[in-house]
N, C-alpha and C positions, 0 to 999 in steps of 0.2 A: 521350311516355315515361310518362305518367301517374304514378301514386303507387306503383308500382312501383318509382322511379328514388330517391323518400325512405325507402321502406321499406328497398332496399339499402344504403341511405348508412347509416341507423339501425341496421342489423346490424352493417356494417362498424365503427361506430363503437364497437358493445359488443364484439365481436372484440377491438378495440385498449383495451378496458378503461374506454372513456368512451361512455358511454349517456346519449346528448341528452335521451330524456323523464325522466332523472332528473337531468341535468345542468342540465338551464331549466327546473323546475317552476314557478317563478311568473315566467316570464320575459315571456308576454304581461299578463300583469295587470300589469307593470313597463313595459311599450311601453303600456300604454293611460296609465298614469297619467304617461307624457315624454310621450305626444301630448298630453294634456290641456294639458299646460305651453309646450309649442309653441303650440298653438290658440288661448293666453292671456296668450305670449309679447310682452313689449316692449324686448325689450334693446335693439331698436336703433330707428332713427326708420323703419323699411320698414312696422311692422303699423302706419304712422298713415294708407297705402292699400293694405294688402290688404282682402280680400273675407275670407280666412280664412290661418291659417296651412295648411300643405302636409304632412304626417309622413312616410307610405310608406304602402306598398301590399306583399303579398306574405307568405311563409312565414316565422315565427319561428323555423322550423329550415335555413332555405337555408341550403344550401354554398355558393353563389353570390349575394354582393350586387351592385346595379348601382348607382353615384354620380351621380346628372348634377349639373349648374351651382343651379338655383334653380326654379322653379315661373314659366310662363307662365300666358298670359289663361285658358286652360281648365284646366288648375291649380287657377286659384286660384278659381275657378267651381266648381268640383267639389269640390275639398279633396282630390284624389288625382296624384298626379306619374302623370308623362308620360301624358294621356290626349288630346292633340290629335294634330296629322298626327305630330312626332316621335314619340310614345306610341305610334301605331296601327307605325309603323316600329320601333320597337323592339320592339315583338310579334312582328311578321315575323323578326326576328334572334334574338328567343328560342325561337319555333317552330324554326327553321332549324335551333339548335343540339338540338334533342329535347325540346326543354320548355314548360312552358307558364307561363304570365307567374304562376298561382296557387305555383309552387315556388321562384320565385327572390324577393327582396328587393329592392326597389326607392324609393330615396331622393334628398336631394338636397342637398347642400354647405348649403344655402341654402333656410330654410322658407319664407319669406314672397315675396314677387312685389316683384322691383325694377321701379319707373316706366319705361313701356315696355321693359320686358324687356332692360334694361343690366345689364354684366355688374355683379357683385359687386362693392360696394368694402371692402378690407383691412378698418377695421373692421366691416361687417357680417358679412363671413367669421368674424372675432374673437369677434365676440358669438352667433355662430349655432352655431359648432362644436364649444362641450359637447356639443350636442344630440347631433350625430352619433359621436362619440365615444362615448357610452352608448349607440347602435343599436350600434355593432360589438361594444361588450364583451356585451352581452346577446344578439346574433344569432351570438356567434362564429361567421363565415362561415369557411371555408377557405382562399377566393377573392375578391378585390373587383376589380370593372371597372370603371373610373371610366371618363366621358365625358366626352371635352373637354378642353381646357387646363383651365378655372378650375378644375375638380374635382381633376382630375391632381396641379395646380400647389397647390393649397389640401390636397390630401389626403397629400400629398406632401413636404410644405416648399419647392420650388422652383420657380424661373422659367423651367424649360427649356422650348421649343418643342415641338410634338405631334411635328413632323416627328425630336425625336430620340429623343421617351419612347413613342410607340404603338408596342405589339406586343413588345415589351420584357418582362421581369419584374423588377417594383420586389418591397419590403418596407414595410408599414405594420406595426409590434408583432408581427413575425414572419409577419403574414399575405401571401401572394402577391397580387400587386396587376398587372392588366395594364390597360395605358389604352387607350382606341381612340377613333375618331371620334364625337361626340354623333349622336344620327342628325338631330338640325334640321339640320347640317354636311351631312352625309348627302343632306337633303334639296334643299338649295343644292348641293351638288357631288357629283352620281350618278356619276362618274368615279374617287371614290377606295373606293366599296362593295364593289370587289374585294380593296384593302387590309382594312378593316372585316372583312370572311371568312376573312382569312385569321388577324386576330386572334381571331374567335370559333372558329375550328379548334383554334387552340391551349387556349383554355377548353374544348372538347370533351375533347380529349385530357387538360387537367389533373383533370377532374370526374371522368373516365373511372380515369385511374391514379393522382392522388396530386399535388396543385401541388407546386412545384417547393419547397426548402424554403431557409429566407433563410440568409447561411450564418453558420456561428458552432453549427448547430440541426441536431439530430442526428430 
């Protein structure tokens, strides 16, 4: 879809009276100086073995953010999420959708690398999710895709199961929120990727016409 697909969203959004390059003027000098504080972060005992903290990757103006769990071994090698087999897969699922991994926004519940790649525990979620909390309000995305339970469940406030929140639309602070499979899941079980499509159709369509709007929200 190339830059074609931002330049429409950017017209669209002066149309509607709010114009993002005057709405986020310093909003990446504002993402570099929270990566800095990530990178340097110790609120919890996880950066006493990382390699690095983890921030995002992706457009300070995406309509579309994607949540995963925490940063793996090539993660936390790199300093950029999802860059191993799941990374290379979730490329594949944002080309699919028309886009290219430089337009969307890509994070993670979780900066730093938990010991062999265990899920998140409650306090580290606690101490890690100022962080992401300051990406959305300065990325105002449209759209968030979390991946996974942990993300779902952490970004979310609850403990339900994928099997009853994927493909669904939640509300995070008014913004539309859809969960679907992480692709490492993805990777371990190629049988539910026809599932996985059929939630990223429904992100086509919301990018395409308008996400759904939380209600109460005119």
């Amino acid at each position: 879809m190339g830059t074609g697909w931002l330049k429409k969203r950017l017209e669209l959004e002066k149309l509607m009276g709010v114009d993002a390059l005057f709405r986020k003027p310093g909003v990446s000098a504002e993402l570099r100086k929270l990566e800095e504080e990530v990178r340097n972060c110790t609120r919890c005992r996880l950066h006493e073995g990382r390699t690095q903290g983890v921030f995002a990757c992706g457009s300070p103006h995406a309509a579309l953010m994607f949540i995963g769990e925490a940063p793996g071994r090539d993660e936390d090698a790199q300093g950029i999420p999802f860059v191993g087999r799941a990374g290379k897969l979730l490329d594949q699922m944002i080309l699919a959708m028309g886009l290219q991994r430089e337009e969307v926004y890509i994070t993670n519940i979780i900066k730093s690398r938990p010991p062999n790649n265990r899920e998140p525990r409650a306090d580290e979620v606690e101490a890690c999710f100022p962080y992401l909390e300051r990406q959305i309000e300065l990325i105002q995305p449209q759209i968030i895709c979390t991946l996974g339970r942990p993300a779902t469940n952490a970004l979310l406030s609850t403990n339900r199961s994928m099997g009853e929140m994927r493909g669904k639309w939640h509300f995070y602070r008014g913004i539309a929120v859809l969960p679907t499979y992480h692709s490492a899941y993805l990777l371990r079980s190629p049988g539910q990727k026809g599932k996985a499509w059929q939630d990223l159709k429904k992100l086509i369509v919301a990018l395409a016409e308008g996400p759904p709007q939380a209600p109460g929200l005119f």
